[in-house]
N, C-alpha and C positions, 0 to 999 in steps of 0.2 A: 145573863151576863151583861157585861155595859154594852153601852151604844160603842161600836167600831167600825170605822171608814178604813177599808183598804182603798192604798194609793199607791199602785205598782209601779215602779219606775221603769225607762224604755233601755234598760241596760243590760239584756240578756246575755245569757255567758255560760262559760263552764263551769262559772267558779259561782255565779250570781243568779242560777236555773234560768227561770224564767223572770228574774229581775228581783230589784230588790222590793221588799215591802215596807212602806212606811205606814206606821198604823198612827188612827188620827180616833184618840178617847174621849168620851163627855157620859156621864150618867145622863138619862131621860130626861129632857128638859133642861139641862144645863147649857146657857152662853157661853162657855168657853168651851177652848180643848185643850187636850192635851198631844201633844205631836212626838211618836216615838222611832226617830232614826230617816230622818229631812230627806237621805237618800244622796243622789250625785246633784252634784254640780248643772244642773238641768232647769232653766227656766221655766217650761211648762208646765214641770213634776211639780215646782217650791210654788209658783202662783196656784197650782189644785189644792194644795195644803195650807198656804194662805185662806182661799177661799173657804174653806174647810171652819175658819175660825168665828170671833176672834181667838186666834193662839195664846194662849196664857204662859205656857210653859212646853220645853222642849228638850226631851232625854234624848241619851245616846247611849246604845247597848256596848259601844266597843269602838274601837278607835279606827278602822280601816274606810277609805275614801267611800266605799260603794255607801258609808252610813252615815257619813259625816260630811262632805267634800260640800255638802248645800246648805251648810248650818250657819255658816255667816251670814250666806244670803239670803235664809228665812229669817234670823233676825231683823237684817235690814227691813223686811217687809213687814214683819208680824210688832217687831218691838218688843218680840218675847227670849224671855232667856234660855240660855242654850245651859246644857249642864251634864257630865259626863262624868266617869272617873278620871281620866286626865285631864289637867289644868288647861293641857294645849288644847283642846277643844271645848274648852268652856269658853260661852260667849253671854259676858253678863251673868250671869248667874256662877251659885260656889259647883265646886267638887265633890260628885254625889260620893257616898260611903254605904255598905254594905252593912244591913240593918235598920237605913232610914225608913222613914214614913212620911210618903209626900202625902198631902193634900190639897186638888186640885180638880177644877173642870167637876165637882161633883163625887170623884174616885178617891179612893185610898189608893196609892201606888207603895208598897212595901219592896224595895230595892234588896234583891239578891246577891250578893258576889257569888258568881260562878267564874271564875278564870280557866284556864285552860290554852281553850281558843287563842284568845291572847292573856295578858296578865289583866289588862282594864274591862273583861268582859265581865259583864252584870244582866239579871235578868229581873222582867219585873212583873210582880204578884198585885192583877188590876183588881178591884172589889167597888164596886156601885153598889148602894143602899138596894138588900132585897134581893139582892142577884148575887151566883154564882159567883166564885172570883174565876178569872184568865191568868193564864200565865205566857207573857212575852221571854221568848226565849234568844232572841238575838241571831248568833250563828254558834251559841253554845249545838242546840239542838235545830235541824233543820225539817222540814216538810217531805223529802225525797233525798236520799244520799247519807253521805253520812259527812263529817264535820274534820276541815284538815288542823293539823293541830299545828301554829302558824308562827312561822319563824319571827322575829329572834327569841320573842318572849314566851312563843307557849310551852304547857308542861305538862305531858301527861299522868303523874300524878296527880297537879292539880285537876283536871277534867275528869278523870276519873272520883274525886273527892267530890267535884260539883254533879254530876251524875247523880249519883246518891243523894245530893240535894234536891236536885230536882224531882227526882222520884219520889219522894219523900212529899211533896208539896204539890206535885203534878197527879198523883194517881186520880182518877175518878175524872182529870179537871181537863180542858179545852187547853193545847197549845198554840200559840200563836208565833210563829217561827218567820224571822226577815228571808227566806227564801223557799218557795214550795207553800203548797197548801196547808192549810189550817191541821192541825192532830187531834183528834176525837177524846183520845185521852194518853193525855202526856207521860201518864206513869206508864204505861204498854211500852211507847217510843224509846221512852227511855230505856227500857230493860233491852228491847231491838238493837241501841246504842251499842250497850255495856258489853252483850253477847259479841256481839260482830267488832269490837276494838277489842277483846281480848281472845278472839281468833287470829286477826290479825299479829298480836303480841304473839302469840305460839307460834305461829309462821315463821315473825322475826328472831326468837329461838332457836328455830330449826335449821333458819338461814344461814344463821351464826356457827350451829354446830358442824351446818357442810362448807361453811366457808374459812371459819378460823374467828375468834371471839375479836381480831382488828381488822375485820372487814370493815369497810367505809359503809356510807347511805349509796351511794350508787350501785355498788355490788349488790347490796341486799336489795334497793328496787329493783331489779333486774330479776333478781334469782324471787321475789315474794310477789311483785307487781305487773311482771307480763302480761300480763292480759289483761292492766287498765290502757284504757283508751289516751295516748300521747298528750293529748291536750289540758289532761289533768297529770300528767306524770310529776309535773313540777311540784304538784298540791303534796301529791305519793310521798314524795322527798322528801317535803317538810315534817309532815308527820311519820317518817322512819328515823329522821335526828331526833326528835321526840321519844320514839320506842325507845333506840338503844341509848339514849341517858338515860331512860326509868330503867333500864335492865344493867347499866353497868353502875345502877346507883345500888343495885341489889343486896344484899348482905350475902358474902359468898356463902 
């Protein structure tokens, strides 16, 4: 596989496990790197990943602060370009798209669109000469837990469409996920995914049929989510507006 530097940011949380992961790529022997998801707003974290370099180039898996919030300020340091699918977090560099082919630090980086998550979520497929490819998954898919599907733009259709993506591309192969441990093999995880979000979807079914087909999101977490732990309730929420558009987009 390529060379990869974890650099865990000190941001632990409910939502962020044991903090966010910034991963720092260079094939063997290669002077540069490549910096994927800068992480917060944290000067210790951006100067470890500086250090890390020279930084050549700097992706973004998704648009939420815990991945991005430090991206100005490694470019101030690094003088490398920052590059995402939204424009609002590009710094210096274009607007990645789904289907590119970076080359850099030594890697081929083959840019995913996996949305869902959010709609600018992308994952990315790393290949060093000789070596195995990785697959950087973002907060599509994570290391423990499973993935809230996140207001205002996510869509569970779309996640469920990238899932299948990933499986597809991940069986056999290493995931490398912004939160939680490394995945031995991604295609496994993923099918883990699919099974336990379309239980959840039966749940939210069931919920519907004891509750009346215009129950709101809060009735249904109540009646499908008891016995998540409060501190994620809020996460529970997002991804139950999610369920019930995929289910009242249904064809009756």
């Amino acid at each position: 596989m390529p060379q990869v530097t974890v650099v865990r940011a000190d941001n632990p949380g409910p939502m962020t496990l044991d903090g966010t992961r910034s991963y720092v790529l260079r094939a063997p022997g290669s002077p540069s790197s490549v910096v994927v998801d800068p992480g917060p707003d944290d000067e210790r974290h951006l100067a470890t990943l500086a250090a890390e370099g020279p930084v050549g180039l700097v992706l973004i898996t998704h648009r939420h602060a815990d991945h991005t919030a430090g991206s100005a300020r490694l470019r101030a340091l690094t003088g490398a370009p920052v590059r995402a699918v939204d424009p609002e977090h590009c710094h210096g560099g274009e607007p990645l798209r789904g289907g590119e082919r970076i080359d850099a630090a030594g890697v081929r980086v083959d840019v995913l669109a996996t949305p869902g998550h959010t709609a600018d979520s992308v994952s990315f497929v790393v290949t060093a000469p000789g070596e195995a490819p990785v697959v950087l998954t973002g907060d599509t898919v994570l290391g423990r837990g499973t993935t809230v599907i996140a207001e205002p733009d996510g869509s569970l259709r779309d996640y469920l469409a990238s899932l299948d993506m990933l499986e597809r591309v991940g069986d056999g192969r290493v995931g490398l996920p912004a939160h939680g441990p490394a995945l031995d093999d991604l295609g496994d995880a993923v099918r883990a995914y699919r099974t336990h979000r379309l239980e959840r979807l039966a749940q939210v079914r069931e919920a519907l049929a004891a509750l009346g087909p215009a129950a709101d999101a809060d009735a249904v977490v109540a009646h499908v989510y008891a016995d998540v732990d409060p501190s994620v309730r809020r996460a529970a929420r997002q991804s139950v507006v999610a369920q019930l558009a995929y289910l009242r987009d249904e064809p009756a």
